[in-house]
N, C-alpha and C positions, 0 to 999 in steps of 0.2 A: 537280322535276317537279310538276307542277299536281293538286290531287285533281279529278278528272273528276266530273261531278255525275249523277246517276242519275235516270231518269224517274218520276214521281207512280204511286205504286200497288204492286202486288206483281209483283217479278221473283226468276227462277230466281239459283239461289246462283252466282258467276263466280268461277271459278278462273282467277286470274293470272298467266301464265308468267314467272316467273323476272325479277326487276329491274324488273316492272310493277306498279302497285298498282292492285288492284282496283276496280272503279267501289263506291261505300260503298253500306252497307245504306242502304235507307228509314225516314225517321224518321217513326214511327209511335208515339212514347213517349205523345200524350195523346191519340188516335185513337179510343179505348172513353171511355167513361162512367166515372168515376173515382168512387167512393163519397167518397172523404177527397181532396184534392190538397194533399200534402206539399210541403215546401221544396223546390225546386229543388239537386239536387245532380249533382258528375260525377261518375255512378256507372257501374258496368258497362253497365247498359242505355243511357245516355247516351254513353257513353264510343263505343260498337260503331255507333250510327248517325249520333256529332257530325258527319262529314263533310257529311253528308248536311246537316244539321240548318243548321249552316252556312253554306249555300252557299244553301238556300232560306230563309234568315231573315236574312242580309245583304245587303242592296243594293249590287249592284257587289263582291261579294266575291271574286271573283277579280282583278277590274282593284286593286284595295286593295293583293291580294298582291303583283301585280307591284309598283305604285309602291314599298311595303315593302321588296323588296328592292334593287330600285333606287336608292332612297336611303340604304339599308343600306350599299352598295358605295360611294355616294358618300360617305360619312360615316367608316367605317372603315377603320384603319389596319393596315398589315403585324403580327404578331403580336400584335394585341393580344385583349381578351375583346369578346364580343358576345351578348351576355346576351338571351334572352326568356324574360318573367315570365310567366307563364301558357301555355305553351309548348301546351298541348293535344296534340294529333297529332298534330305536329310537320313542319305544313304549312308552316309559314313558316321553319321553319331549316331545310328543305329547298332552298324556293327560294332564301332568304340564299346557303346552300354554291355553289348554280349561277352566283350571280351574281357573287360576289366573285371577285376579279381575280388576289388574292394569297391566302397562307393565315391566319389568325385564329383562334381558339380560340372554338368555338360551346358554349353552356350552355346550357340547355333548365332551367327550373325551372317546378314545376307542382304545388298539393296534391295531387292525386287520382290514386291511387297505377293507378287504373283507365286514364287516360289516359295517363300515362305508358310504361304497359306497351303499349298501342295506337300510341305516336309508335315506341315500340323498334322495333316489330315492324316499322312504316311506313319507317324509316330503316334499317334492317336491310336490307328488300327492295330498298331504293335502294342500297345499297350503301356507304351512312353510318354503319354501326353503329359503326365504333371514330372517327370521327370528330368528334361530338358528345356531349358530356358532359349526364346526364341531372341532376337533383339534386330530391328531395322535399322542399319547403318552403311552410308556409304565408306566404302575405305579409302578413297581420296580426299575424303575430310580427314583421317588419322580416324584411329580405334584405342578405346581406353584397355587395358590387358594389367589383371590385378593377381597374384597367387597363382601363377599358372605353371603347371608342370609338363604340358604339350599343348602346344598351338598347330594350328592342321592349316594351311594353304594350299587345297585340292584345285588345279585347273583355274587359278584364282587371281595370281598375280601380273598372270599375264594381261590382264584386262584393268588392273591399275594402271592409271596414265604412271610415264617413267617419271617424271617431275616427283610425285610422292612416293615414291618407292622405299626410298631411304629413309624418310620419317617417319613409312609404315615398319618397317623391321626395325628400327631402332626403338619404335614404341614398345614392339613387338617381345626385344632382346631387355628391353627396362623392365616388361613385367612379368617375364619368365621368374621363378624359382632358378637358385643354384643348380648346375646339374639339369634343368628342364630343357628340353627339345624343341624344335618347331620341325614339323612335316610339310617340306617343300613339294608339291607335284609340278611339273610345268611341261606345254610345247616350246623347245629349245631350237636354235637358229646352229644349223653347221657351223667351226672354226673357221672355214674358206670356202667359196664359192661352190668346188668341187662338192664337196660331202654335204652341202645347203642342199642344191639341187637333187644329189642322188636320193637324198633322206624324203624330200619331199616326192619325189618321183615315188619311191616305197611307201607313201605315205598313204596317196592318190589310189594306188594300187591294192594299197589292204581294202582303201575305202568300198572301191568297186568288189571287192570282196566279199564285204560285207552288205552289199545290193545295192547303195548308193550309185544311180546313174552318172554320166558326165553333164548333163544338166544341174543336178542337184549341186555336186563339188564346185561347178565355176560359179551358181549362185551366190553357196554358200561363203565362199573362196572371197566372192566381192562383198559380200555383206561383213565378214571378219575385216578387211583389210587395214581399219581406219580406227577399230578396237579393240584386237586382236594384239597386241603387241610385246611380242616374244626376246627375251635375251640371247646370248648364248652361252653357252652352260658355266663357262671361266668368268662370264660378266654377272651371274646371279651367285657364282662362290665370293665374285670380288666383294660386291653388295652384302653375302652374309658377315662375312669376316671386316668387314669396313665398321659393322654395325654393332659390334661390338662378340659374336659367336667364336669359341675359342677352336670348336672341331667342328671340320663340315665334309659328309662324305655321301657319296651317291647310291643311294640301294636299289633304284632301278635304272635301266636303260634300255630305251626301243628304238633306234633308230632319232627323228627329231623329238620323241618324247624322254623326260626326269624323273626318278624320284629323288629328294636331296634329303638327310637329318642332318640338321644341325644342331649342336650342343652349348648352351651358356657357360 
């Protein structure tokens, strides 16, 4: 099931009957004047309005999910794992479950112990609770990856420090299946200065589109800056193919946003 996005401003609190999940709070996290703006973290306040946050700070992020799982199903095999690294909310191993044809063994891994208790609660209500296995781990220690036929990297890697980058996809590429996939998402840095700036320009611009003030973007803009840390899109193909992936091809593109599959 799809998280439904909710209108710019303040609405009354929605109680959701039974096997529905609620429209998400508004993200209103850098909306006041901030004396200090801290690191970017998912923390409980982040955690309670990411839906929100989400859906209005990705372009096309729900067409994203479908293809994701779309290709999830195309890519995966009868019993095997289907791993997402940064699992979040646990939007996307939502609509994985719906789309798969057969059954698979879904893992959800995610540091933030805040978010994960918010995907529980979200797959709970769906009716997935004993169906997906949750697990806490950071991905700059490395992540163990056993029988896997698609591995998902939604908006994930970019927040791994670059130092383990490579040891994450090489673990990654060791415990694919023959033939298994990993689903790249990422915000991507222009090839030159030029197309950096214009993409980010268009980027700011959807923001405000989307109701984000210019207060919020330069908060937010400082809070990302220092963990936020973007490739650019020929530097995360070099990475896949360095790491041992044989095909690597790009199925979406928004301006500074990816999507990448890459093939074992």
């Amino acid at each position: 099931m799809a998280v439904a996005s909710s209108s710019v401003g303040g609405s009354p609190t929605v109680v959701a009957p039974p096997g529905v999940v609620a429209p998400p709070a508004v993200d209103e996290v850098f909306a006041q004047p901030l004396d200090r703006v801290d690191d970017f973290t998912f923390n409980k306040e982040v955690a309670g309005v990411f839906d929100d946050m989400v859906s209005r700070s990705v372009p096309q992020y729900a067409e994203i999910q479908r293809m994701l799982a779309e290709l999830t199903a195309y890519f995966a095999t009868p019993g095997s794992n289907i791993y997402d690294l940064g699992c979040s909310t646990g939007t996307t191993l939502a609509l994985v479950d719906k789309a798969l044809p057969f059954a698979a063994n879904l893992i959800g891994v995610d540091n933030s112990a805040e978010m994960l208790e918010k995907c529980r609660s979200k797959l709970a209500t769906l009716g997935l609770g004993n169906t997906v296995e949750l697990r806490r781990a950071h991905l700059d220690q490395g992540v163990e990856i056993h029988d896997a036929s698609v591995v998902l990297l939604v908006l994930t890697l970019m927040f791994v420090r670059p130092l383990y980058r490579e040891k994450l996809m090489r673990s990654i590429c060791g415990g694919l299946q023959e033939n298994g996939c990993l689903l790249l998402v990422e915000k991507v840095l222009g090839d030159g200065s030029l197309f950096n700036r214009l993409f980010i320009e268009r980027y700011y611009a959807y923001k405000r589109r989307r109701g984000y003030s210019e207060l919020e973007i330069a908060q937010k803009r400082e809070a990302l800056e220092n963990v936020l840390i973007p490739y650019r899109l020929s530097e995360n193909r070099d990475l896949l193919l360095g790491a041992g992936f044989r095909e690597v091809e790009v199925f979406f593109k928004w301006y500074n946003f990816v999507g990448i599959v890459a093939v074992k």
